[in-house]
C-alpha positions in Angstrom: -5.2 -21.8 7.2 -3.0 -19.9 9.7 -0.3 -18.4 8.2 3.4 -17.7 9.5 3.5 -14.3 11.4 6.8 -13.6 11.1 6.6 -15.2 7.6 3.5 -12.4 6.6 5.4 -9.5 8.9 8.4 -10.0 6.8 6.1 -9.6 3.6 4.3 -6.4 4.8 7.3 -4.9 5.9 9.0 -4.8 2.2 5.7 -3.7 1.1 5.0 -0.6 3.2 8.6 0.5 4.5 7.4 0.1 7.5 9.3 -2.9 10.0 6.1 -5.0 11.0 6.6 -7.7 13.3 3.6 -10.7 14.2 2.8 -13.0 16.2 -0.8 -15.4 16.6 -2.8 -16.6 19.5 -6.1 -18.3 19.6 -9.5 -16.8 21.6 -11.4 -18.6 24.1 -13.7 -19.6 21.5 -11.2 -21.3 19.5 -10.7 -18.4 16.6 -7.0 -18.7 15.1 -5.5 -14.8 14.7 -2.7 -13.2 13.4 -1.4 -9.8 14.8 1.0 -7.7 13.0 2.4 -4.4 14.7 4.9 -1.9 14.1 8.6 -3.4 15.6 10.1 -1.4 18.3 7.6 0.3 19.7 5.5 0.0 23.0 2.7 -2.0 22.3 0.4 0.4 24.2 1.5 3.1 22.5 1.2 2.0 18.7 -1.4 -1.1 17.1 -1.9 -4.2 15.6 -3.4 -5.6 12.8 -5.7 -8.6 13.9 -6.3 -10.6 10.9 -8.7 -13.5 11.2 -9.2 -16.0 8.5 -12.5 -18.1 8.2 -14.7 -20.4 5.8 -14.3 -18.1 2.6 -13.2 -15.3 4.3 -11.1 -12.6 6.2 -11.4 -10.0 9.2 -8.7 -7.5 9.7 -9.1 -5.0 12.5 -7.0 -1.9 13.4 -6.8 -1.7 16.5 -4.5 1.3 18.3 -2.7 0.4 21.6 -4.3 1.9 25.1 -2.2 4.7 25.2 -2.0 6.0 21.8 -4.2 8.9 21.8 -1.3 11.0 20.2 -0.9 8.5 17.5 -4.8 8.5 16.9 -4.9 12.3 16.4 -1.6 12.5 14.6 -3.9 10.3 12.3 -6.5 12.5 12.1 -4.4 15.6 11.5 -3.4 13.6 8.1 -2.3 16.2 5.2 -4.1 15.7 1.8 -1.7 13.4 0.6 -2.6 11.4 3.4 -5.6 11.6 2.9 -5.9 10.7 -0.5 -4.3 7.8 -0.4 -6.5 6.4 2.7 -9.7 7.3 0.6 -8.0 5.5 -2.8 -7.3 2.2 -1.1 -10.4 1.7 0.8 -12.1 2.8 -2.1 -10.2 -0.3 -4.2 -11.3 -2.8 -1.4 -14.7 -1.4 -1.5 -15.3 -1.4 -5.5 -13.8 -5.6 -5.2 -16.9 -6.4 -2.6 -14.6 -5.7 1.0 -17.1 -4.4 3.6 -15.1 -1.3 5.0 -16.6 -0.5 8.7 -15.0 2.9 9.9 -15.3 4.5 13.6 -14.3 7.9 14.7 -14.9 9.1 18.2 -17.2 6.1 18.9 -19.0 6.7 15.3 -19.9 4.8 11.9 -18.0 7.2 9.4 -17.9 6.9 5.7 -14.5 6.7 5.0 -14.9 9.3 1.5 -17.1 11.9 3.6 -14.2 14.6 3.9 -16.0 15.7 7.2 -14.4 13.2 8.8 -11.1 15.0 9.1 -12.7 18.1 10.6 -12.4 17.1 14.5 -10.4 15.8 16.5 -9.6 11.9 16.7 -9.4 10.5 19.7 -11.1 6.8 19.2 -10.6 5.4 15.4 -11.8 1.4 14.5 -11.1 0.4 11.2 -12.2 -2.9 9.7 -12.0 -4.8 6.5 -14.4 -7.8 6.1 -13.8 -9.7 2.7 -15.9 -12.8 1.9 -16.5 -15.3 -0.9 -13.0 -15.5 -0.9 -11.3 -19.0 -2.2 -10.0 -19.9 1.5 -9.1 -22.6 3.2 -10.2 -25.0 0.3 -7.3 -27.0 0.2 -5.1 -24.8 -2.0 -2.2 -23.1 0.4 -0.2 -21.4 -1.7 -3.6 -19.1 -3.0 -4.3 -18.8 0.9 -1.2 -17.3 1.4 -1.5 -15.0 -2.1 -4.7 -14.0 -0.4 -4.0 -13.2 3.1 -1.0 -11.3 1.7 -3.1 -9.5 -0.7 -5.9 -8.0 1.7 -3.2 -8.1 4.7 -1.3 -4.9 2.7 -3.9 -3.5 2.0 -5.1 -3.1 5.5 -1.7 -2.2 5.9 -1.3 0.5 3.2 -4.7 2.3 4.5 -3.6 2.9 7.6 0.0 4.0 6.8 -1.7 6.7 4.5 -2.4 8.6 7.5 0.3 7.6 10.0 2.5 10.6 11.2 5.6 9.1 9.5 8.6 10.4 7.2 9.0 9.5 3.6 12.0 7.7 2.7 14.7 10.5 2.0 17.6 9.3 0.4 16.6 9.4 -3.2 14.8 12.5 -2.2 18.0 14.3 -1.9 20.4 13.0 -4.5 21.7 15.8 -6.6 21.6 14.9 -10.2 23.9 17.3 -12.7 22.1 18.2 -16.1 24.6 16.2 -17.7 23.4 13.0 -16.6 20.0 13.3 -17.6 21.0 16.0 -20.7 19.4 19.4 -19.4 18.9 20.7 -15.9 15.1 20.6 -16.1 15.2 16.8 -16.2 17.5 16.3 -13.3 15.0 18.1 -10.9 12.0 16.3 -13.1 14.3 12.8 -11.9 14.6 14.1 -8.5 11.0 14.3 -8.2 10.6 11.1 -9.5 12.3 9.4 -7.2 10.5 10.9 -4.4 7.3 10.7 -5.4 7.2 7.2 -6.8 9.3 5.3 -3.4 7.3 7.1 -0.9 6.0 4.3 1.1 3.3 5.2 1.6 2.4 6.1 -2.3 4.3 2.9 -3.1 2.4 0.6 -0.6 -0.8 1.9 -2.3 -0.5 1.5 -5.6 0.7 -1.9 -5.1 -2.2 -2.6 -2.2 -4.6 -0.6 -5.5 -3.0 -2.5 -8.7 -1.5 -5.6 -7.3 1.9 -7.0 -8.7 1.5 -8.0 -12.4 2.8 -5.5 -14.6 0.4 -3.0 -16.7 2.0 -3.5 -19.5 2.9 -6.9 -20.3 1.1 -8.7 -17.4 4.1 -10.1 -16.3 4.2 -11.3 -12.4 8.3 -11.8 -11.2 7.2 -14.8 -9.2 5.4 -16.7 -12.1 9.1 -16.6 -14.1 11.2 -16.8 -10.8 9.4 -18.1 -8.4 8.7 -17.1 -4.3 12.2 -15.7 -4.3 10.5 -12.7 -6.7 7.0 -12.7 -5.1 6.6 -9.0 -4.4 9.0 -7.7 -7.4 8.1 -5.1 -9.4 8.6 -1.4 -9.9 5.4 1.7 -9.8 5.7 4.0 -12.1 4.2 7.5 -12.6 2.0 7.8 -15.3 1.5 11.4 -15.2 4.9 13.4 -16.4 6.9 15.1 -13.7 7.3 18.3 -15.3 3.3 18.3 -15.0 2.8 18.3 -11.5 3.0 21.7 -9.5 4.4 22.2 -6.3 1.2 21.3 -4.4 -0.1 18.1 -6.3 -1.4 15.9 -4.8 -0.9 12.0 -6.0 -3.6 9.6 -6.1 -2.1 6.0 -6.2 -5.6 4.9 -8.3 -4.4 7.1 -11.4 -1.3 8.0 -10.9 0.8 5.2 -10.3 0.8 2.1 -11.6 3.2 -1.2 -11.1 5.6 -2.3 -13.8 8.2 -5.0 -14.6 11.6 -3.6 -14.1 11.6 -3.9 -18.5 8.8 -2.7 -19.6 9.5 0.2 -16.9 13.2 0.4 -18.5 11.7 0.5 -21.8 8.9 3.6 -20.6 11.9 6.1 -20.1 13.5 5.7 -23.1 11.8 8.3 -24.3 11.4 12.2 -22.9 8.3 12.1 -22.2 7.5 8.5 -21.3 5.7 5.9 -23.3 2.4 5.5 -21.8 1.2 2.3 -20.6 -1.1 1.9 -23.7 2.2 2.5 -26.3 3.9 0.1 -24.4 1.2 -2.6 -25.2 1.1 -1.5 -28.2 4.7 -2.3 -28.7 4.2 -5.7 -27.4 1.4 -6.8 -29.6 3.5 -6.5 -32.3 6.4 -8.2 -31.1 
């Protein structure tokens, strides 16, 4: 199966923040591919995602344009946020059977060795390999779900360390203590905000977790169909008034994807029901 670029662009993009936009070819040896790169940018100066889909399986290479040397150190100069969120989703596609082949500088790297970070980048290849995968078997619709799945994730690793801005609106609402009932919980909603729609930290924990809620298992799209492929909410499990100034959020732990009710129900209490009250709740509806 080939899929749609502009089709899977379109899906990445909601997924990561970040405007994607494709387009496929063919090689010489007759190899279908799909590239995704970041709109509005000079191809040379940015990448693309190659994604190739075989018997069973699928190949998605990072590969950074000719002249993006800035863009590969930028990457390498990653803060720890960064950085843990690289190491959490390669990690995931690891520990479900991905082969993850990292290159720094020319180099095979191990993608948790923290020395890693200590030089400078100029050259980095990044690969995801995943096999015994139920492709091109007839069923499209579980294509698709597939090349999605594995597509963000590819995505989600490499935006981890991309020299971009988190989304700042929410970031910078001012919230009075009388809409939340105390001033501590305004800043504690504030904080919220920021940490859970970060793209990156969102992109992650959906690339991590997938899109069936924790609690009740719920996926939008088996209820509503394609038009809610992709819904759901991440929520942070760990309570805001817990965190210091310099934690650091792991997507694995620390956020984790719930239905728009069962997150609802979460915050209605100070602090939160955890994930394990909340099916709790639910087995005894």
């Amino acid at each position: 199966m080939s899929p749609d670029p502009h089709s899977l662009a379109q899906r990445i993009t909601v997924e990561t923040g970040l405007e994607f936009e494709g387009r496929k070819g063919r090689d010489s040896d007759g190899t279908h591919w799909v590239e995704l790169r970041p709109a509005g940018h000079a191809v040379h100066q940015t990448f693309v995602l190659r994604i190739t889909i075989g018997w069973r399986h699928i190949n998605i290479m990072f590969r950074p344009g000719s002249f993006a040397g800035d863009l590969v150190r930028a990457m390498g100069n990653a803060d720890e946020a960064g950085r843990t969120v690289f190491r959490s989703v390669l990690s995931a596609c690891h520990n479900e059977g991905a082969e993850v082949t990292l290159t720094v500088n020319g180099s095979p790297c191990d993608f948790a060795d923290c020395e890693i970070w200590n030089g400078s980048w100029r050259i980095i290849g990044l690969t995801l390999r995943k096999g015994m995968l139920a492709i091109n078997e007839g069923n499209n619709a579980e294509d698709l779900r597939q090349i999605e799945l594995w597509s963000s994730r590819a995505a989600a690793a490499v935006i981890a360390i991309l020299p971009l801005e988190a989304e700042g609106d929410d970031s910078t609402i001012e919230i009075t203590a009388d809409a939340v009932g105390r001033a501590e919980g305004a800043k504690a909603r504030i904080d919220v905000n920021r940490y859970e729609r970060d793209r990156r930290n969102r992109a992650a924990a959906l690339a991590i977790h997938g899109y069936r809620c924790k609690a009740c298992d719920l996926d939008m799209s088996d209820r509503y169909g394609p038009i809610a492929a992709g819904l759901i909410e991440v929520h942070h499990t760990t309570p805001v008034s817990q965190l210091g100034a310099d934690y650091i959020i792991d997507p694995n732990v620390d956020l984790m994807p719930l239905c728009p009710n069962c997150h609802s129900v979460t915050h209605r209490r100070s602090p939160p029901f955890s994930i394990a009250e909340l099916r709790t709740m639910l087995s005894q509806t």
